[in-house]
N, C-alpha and C positions, 0 to 999 in steps of 0.2 A: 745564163750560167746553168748549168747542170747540177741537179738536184740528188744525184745516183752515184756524186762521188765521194768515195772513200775514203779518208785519214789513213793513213798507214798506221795508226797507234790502234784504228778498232779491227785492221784484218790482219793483224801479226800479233800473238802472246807474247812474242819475247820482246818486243819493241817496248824500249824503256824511255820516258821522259828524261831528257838530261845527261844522255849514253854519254858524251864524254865529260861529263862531270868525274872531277877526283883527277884527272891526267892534268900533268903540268910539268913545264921543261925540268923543275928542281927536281919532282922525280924523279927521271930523264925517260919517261914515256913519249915525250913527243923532243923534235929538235929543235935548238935554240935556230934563228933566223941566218946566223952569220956562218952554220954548218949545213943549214941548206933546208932549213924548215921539214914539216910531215912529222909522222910519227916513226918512233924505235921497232925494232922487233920486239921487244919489253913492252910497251903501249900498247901494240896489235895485239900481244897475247894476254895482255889485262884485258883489253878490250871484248874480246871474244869470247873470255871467261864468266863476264857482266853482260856478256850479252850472248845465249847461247842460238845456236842458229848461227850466228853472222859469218859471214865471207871473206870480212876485211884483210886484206894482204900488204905485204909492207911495199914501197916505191919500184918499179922498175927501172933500174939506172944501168946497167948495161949500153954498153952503144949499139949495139944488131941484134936484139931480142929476135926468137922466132916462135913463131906458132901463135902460142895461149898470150904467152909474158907482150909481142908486138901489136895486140888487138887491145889489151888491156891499157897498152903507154898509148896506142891513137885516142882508145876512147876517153882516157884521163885528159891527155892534152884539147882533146874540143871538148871535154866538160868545163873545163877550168878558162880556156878561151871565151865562153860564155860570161863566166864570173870577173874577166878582166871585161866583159861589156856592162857589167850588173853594176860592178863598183871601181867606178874610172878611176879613182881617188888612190886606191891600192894599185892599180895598173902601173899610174904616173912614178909611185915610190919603189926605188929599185929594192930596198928593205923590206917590204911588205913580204907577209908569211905566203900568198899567194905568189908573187913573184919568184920569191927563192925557192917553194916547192917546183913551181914549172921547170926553173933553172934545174932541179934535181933529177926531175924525169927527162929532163933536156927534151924540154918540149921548145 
């Protein structure tokens, strides 16, 4: 193992322990599971406020994104394909916050 690597908390200022600490579907910063999981517009821009610097953009759900919005829905869907290999357990349950986000990006 490699001795040279980095934590992302010690080469980013703005990187905070616990960034989505405080969101929660009552506030309605993220979605409840049965409207299709992920977070709100309201969430993203709490989020971004709590953490300056971030990128984070709310779902692409369109059906024929182009350009930016269609690189962005491939790259979500093989991140997230990965994490239905990470945790088979959420995979199998069609309720899982993972599941119904993918469902949302219509991956």
């Amino acid at each position: 193992m490699r001795n040279d690597y980095r934590r992302k908390e010690d080469s980013c200022p703005s990187f905070k322990k616990g960034g989505m600490k405080g969101m929660s579907i009552k506030s309605g910063d993220k979605r409840p599971t049965k409207q299709g999981a992920g977070m709100t517009a309201k969430g993203v821009a709490k989020y971004r406020k709590q953490n300056p610097g971030s990128k984070l953009q709310t779902a692409v759900t369109e059906k024929k994104p182009e350009g930016k919005r269609a690189s962005r829905r491939k790259s979500y869907c093989a991140r997230s394909a990965g994490q239905m290999k990470k945790f088979p357990k959420a995979a199998k349950n069609p309720n899982s916050r993972l599941r119904q986000a993918r469902k949302r990006w219509r991956c």
